[in-house]
C-alpha positions as CSV (number, residue, x, y, z in Angstrom):
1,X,14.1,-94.5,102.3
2,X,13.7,-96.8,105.5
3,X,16.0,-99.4,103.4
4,X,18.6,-96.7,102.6
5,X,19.4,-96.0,105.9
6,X,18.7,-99.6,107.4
7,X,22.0,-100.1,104.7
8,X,24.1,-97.7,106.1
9,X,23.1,-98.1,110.0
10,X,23.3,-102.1,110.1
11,X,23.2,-102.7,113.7
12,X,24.6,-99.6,115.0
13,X,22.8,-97.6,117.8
14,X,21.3,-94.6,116.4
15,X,20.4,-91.2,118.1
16,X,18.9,-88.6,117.4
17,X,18.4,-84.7,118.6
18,X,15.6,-83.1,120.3
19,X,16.4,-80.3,117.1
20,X,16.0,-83.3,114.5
21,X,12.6,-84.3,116.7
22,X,11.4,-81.0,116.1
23,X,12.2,-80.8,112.5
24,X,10.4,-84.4,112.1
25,X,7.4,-82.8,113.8
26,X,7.6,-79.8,111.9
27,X,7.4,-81.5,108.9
28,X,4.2,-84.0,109.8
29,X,2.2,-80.9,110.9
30,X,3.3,-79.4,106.7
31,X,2.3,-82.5,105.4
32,X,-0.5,-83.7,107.3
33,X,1.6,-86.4,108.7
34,X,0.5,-87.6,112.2
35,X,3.4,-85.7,114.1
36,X,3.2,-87.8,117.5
37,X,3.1,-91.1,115.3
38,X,6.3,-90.4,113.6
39,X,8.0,-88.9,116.8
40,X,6.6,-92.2,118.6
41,X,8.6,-94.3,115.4
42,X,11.9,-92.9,115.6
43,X,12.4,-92.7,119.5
44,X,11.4,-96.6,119.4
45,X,14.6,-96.7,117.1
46,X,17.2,-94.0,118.4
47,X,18.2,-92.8,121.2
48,X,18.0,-89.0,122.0
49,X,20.7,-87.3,122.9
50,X,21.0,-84.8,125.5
51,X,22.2,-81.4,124.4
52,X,24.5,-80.2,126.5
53,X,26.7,-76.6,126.4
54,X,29.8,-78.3,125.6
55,X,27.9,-79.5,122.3
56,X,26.4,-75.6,121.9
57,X,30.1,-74.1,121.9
58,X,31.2,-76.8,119.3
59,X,28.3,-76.1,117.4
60,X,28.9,-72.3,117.3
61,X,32.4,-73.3,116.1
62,X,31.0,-75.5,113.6
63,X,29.1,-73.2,112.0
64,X,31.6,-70.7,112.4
65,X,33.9,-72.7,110.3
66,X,31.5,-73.9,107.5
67,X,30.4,-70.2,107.1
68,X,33.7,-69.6,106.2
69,X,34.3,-71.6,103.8
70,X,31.5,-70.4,102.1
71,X,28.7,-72.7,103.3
72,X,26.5,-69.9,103.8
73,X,23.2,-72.2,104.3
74,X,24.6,-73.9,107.4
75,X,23.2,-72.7,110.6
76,X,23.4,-73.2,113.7
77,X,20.8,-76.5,113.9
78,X,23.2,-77.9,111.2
79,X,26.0,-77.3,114.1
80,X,23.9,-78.7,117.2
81,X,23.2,-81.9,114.9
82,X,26.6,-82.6,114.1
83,X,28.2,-81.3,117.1
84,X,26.2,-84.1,119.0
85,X,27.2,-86.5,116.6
86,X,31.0,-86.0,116.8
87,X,30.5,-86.1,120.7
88,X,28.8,-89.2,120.6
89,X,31.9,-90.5,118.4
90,X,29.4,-91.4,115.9
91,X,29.0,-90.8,111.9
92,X,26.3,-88.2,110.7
93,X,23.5,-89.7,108.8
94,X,21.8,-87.1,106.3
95,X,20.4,-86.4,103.2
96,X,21.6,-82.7,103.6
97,X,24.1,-82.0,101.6
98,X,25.1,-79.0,103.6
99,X,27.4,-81.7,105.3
100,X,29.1,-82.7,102.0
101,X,32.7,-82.9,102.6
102,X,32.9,-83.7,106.3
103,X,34.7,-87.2,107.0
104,X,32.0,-88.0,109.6
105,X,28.9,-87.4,107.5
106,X,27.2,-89.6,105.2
107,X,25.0,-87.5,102.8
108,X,22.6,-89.7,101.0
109,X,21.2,-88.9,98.0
């Protein structure tokens, strides 16, 4: 998986959410991952973006907008995440396919 996305970053700064932190944690403590190790790993390599309310109204509209066109799985972490990315001016890097069809996501399979 590490490869995968090495491909697609290349040299590019990455960042990453507090949300997407949490998620990562969350799923270390499911699997019996060491949470802080893998926390530790990925802010070595990305950035953390603030989250700001600028980024919490875009989200809102975000999700507003995938909900209706029928994306009924898309919350409002799914918002935050791209929200931040679009206000970074960067591409969204995911294997969630909830973000299939937006120009500024790459879903990886």
């Amino acid at each position: 998986m590490a490869n995968r996305i090495g491909n697609e970053v290349g040299d590019s700064q990455i960042f990453v959410t507090h949300i997407q932190l949490a998620e990562l944690a969350d799923w270390a403590v499911r699997s019996g991952a060491p949470a802080a190790e893998r926390l530790d790993a990925v802010e070595k390599m990305a950035s953390v973006a603030p989250l700001t309310k600028e980024i919490c109204l875009e989200a809102a509209a975000i999700k507003s907008t995938k909900r209706k066109k029928g994306a009924s799985s898309f919350g409002i972490v799914d918002g935050i995440i791209l929200a931040t990315a679009r206000s970074l001016g960067q591409s969204l890097l995911t294997f969630d396919t909830d973000f299939k069809g937006e120009e500024d996501c790459v879903v990886l399979r």
